[in-house]
N, C-alpha and C positions, 0 to 999 in steps of 0.2 A: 573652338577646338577643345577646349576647359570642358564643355557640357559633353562633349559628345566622350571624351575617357572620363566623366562621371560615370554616364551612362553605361559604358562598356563594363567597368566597372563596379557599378551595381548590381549587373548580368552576371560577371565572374563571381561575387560572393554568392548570389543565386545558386550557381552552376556546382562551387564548395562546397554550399550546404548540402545540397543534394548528393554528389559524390561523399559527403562524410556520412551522410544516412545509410547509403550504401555500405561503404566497408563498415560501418558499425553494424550492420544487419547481416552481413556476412560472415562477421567474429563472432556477432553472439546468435546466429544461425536463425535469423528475426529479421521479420518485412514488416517493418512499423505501419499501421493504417491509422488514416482520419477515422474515429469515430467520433457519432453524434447521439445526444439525445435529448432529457428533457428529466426537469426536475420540480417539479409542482410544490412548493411548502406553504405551511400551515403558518406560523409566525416567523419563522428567524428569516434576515434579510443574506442579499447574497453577499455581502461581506461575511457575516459568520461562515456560510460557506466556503468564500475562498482561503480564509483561516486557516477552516479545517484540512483542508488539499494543501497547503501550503506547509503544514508541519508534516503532511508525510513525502513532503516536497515529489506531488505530483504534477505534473505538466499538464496544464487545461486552459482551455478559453472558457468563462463564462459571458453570458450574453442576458439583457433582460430590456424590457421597455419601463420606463421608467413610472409609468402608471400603471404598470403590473409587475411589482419584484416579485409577486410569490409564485411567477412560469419563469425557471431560469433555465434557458438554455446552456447545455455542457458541450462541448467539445473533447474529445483528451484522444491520444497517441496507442496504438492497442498493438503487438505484437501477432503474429497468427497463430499462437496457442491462449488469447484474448489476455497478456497481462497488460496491465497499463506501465506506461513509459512514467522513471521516476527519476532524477538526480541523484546521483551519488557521484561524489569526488569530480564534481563537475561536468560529467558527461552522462547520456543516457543510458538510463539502463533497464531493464523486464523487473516491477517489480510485485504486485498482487495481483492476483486474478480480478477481473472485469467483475465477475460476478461477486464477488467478496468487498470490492467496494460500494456495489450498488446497496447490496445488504446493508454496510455499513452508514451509507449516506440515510436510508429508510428507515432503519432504526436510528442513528442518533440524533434525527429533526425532524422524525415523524411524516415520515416525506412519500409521495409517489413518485419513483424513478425508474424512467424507462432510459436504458442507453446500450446503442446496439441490438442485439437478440435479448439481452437483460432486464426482465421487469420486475418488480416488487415492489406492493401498494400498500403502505402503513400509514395513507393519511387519516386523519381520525375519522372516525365514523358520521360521530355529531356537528362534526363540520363541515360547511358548503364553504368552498372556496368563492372568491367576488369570482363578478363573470363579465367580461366585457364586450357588449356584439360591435364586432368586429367589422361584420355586414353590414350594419346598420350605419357605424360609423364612416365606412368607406362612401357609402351610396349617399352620404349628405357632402360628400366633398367633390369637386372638380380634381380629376385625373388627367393628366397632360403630361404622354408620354412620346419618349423620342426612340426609334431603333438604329442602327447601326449594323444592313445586311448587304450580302450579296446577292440578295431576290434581285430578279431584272424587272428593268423599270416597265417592261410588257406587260407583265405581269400583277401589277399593283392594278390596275382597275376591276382585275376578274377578282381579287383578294378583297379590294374593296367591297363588293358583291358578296363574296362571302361572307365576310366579318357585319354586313350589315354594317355601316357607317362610314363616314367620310374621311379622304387618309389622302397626305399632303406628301408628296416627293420630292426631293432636289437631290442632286450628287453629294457625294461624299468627296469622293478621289474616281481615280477610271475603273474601278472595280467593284466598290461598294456604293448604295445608297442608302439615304437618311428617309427614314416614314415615320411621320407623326401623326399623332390624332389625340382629340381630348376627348373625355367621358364626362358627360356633367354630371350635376347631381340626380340621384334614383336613375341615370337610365341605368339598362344592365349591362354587365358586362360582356362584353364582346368575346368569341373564339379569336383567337390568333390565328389566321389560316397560311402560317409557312410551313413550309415542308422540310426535311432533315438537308433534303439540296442547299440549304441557304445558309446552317449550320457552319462556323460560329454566328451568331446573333449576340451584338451586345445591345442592352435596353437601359434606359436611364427613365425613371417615373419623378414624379413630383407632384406630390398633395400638400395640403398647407402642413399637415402633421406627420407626414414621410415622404424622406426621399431614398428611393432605390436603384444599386445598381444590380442587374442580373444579365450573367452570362452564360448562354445558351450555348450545348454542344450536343453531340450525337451521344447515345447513352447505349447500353444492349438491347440487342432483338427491333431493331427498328426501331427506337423512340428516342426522346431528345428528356434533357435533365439540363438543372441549371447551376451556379454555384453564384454568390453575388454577396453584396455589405448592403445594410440600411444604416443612414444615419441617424436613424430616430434611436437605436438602441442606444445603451451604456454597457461596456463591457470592464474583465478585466482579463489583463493575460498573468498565468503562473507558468511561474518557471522554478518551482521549490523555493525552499527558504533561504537562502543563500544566493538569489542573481548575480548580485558583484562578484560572484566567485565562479560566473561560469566566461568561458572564451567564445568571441565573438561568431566562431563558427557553430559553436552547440546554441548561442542565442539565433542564428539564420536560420538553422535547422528545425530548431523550435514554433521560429515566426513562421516556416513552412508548412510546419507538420498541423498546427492547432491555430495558429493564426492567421493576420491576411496577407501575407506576403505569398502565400501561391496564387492571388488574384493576379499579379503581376505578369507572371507565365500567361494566366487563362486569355487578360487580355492581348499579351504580344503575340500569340497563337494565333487571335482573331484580327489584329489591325498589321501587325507588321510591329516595325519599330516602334517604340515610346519610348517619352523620359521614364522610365524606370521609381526613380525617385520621387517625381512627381505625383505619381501615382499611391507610391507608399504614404506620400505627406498628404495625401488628399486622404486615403484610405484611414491615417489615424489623426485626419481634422473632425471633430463632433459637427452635427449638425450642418445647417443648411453652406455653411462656410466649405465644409468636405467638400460636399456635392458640387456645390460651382467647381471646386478645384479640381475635381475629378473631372468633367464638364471640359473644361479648359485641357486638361492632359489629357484626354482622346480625342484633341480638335474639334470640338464642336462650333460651329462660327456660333460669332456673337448674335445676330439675330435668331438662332436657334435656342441658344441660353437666354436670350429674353422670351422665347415662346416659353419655352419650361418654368419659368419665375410665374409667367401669367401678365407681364408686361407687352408683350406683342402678339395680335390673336394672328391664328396661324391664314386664314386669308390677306394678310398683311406681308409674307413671305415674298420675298419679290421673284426666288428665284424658284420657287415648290410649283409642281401642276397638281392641282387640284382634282382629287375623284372620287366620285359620289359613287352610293348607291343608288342606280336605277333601273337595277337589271341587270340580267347577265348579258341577252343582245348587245345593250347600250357598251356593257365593260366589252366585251368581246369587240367591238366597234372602235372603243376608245384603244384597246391593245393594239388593235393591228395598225392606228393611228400613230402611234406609241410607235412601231416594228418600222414603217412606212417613212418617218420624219427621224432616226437614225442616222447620223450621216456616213455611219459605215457601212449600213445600206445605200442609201439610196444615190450614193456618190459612184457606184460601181457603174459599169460600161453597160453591163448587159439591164441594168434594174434603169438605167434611162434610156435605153432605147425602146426597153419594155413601157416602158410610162407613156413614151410619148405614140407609140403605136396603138397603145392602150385607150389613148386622149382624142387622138386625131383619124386613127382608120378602125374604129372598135370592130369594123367587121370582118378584116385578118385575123384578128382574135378569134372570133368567134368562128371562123372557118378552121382556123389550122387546130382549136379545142374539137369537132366536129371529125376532123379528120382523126387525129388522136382517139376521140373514143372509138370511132370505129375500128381503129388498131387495136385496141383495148378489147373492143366485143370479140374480134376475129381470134385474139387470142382464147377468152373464155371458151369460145365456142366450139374451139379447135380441143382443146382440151375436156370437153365434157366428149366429143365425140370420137376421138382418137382410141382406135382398141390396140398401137405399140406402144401409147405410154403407160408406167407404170404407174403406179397410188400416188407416188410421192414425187412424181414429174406433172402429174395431172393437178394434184395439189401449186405446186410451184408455178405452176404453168397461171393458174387459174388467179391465184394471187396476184401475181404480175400482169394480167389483165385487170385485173377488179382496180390497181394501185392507179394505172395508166389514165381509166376511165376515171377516178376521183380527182386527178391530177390538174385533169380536163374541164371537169365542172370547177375546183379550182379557181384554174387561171378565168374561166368565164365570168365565175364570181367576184375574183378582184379586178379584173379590167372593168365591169358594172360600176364598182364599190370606186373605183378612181374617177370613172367617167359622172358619175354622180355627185362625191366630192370637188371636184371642177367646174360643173356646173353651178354649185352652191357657191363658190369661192366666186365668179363670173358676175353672179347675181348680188353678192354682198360688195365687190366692185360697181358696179353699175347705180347700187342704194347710194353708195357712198359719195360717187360722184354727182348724182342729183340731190343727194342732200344738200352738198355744196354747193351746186349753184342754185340753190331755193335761198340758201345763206346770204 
């Protein structure tokens, strides 16, 4: 009972902050936005940066990989006339223009910054920044990731076919399922073939040298975008020079606007409930320690978290089916496999009487499909020839015959598709039993 008014609890300072963003944006006539971008320097490390943001007690996340300080990723809070969000007297407030700081950050560490629509490049000329492929490095390492969707499970064999490679399922809960798959080293990287239907997606990766979380939503104009943490970075968060002197609400606000406490929403949006806190403690645990913990507070069973570690290979799952690429017939076969073995199918009245007429007299099937399409042609026909229907009765007309006659091939197709799966199932009976008594 303790955990769960934690929890509730942690949702209400959520729910605060955001209400305080609000009337603050409404007094000072300001819709605070996440802005992001990128800060490339020449020598100084991103501590002197967060110095400098810090005595004009600007609000920012910075971010970096620790074998690359000189690409620091920025975060910071923008107004819609672009000024950046600053502290004063403890609360926030508009304080220079976006592009005045960009200037400033360019010129005083000789820097390339791009943040927001804002670019200006004053890195030195005669120097080449290190470079590190990126590419190169991923394709030597084993990739083993896990997702977190509401694709149906029909559907993963024809996805496996697209994606080119093989992807392991089991349930999550009654509404979402769990799809894994590894990438070894050099192969290439695979399309993700979901579609915005399946939107949220959350994905949890794991390489020996990063682990990431990314959570997938719908974005504009039909395309999907993501938001997510890697633990491989090292960040810092600013809160102006002065944090002991801000109130727990302007600190929530803050973790909202430039840090990762809006991960928190992103995920409860997609699973439902969570510990809340769990998730924040996981979010500001460094390295491989977060990720488990993150792991653990979206449920993931434990045999899933040892597939991710690399401790359990994923044909080892006891409770995942397995799907290859071998075609789309074969997927296309495996789905309706998939559709068929349902038990909210195939439990119903009319889907076992259909089976068993389908098994035992296939050629009622095949008569009353026969009769049907001739239903189906009589309509076409009737409608191609009819001079009192109109364009748009003759259309409708003719549709609903074409639907009737496919309806028909169909059912022909799956009472086949059963009555051949039965026979196979007959015949691996029959193996089994003279195995045995060859034993």
């Amino acid at each position: 009972m303790e955990k769960s008014t934690d929890l509730d609890q942690t949702h209400e300072d959520l729910r605060v902050a955001q209400e305080t963003l609000n009337t603050q944006d409404e007094a000072l006539g300001a819709q605070w936005n996440r802005t992001e971008g990128m800060v490339v320097l020449a020598e100084v490390t991103p501590a002197q940066v967060a110095d400098f943001l810090k005595d004009q007690d600007i609000v920012a996340c910075l971010e970096w990989y620790p074998a690359t300080p000189h690409l620091l990723s920025i975060t910071l809070a923008c107004d819609a006339d672009s000024r950046v969000a600053v502290i004063k007297k403890g609360a926030l407030e508009p304080g220079l223009d976006l592009e005045e700081l960009v200037l400033s950050l360019a010129s005083t560490f000789k820097a390339d910054v791009r943040i927001g629509q804002v670019a200006i490049d004053n890195y030195p000329q005669d120097t080449t920044p290190p470079v590190v492929d990126e590419e190169e490095q991923a394709a030597s390492q084993v990739l083993r990731t896990v997702e977190i969707t509401h694709m149906a499970a029909a559907a993963i064999p024809v996805r496996a076919t697209a994606e080119g490679q093989t992807l392991h399922c089991m349930d999550y809960d009654d509404d979402r399922r769990l799809v894994l798959w590894q990438r070894g080293p050099e192969e290439p990287a695979s399309k993700v073939a979901w579609s915005l239907t399946e939107v949220p997606v959350i994905e949890l990766r794991w390489s020996p040298d990063e682990q990431t979380l990314r959570i997938w939503k719908a974005a504009d104009e039909g395309s999907a975008a993501w938001d997510g943490h890697t633990w491989a970075m090292d960040s810092i968060l600013l809160a102006g020079s002065k944090p002991q002197a801000i109130d727990p609400e302007t600190k929530n606000l803050i973790a909202s606007l430039v840090g990762r406490a809006r991960l928190v929403d992103a995920i409860h949006e997609a699973l439902g409930e969570v510990d809340a806190k769990a998730v924040i403690t996981a979010l500001e645990t460094p390295g491989t320690v977060g990720f488990l913990a993150m792991c653990r507070a979206v449920r993931l069973p434990g045999e899933v978290i040892d597939f991710l570690k690399g401790n359990l290979p994923a044909e080892k799952l006891e409770d995942a089916d397995v799907h290859e690429d071998k075609g789309m017939t074969h997927a296309l076969g495996r789905s309706v496999d998939v559709i068929l073995t349902d038990p909210a199918f195939s439990s119903s009245t009319y889907w076992s009487m259909y089976h068993k007429v389908a098994i035992e007299n296939p050629w009622i099937v095949r008569i009353f499909a026969a009769l049907q399409a001739l239903a189906g042609g009589a309509l076409v026909f009737k409608a191609l020839k009819s001079q009192r229907m109109g364009g748009l009765g003759k259309f409708l007309t003719s549709v609903g015959g074409v639907v009737i006659i496919l309806d028909a091939i169909g059912e022909v197709v799956v009472a086949k598709y059963l009555g051949t799966k039965e026979s196979r199932r007959l015949e691996e009976l029959e193996q089994r039993r003279a195995s045995r008594l060859d034993s």
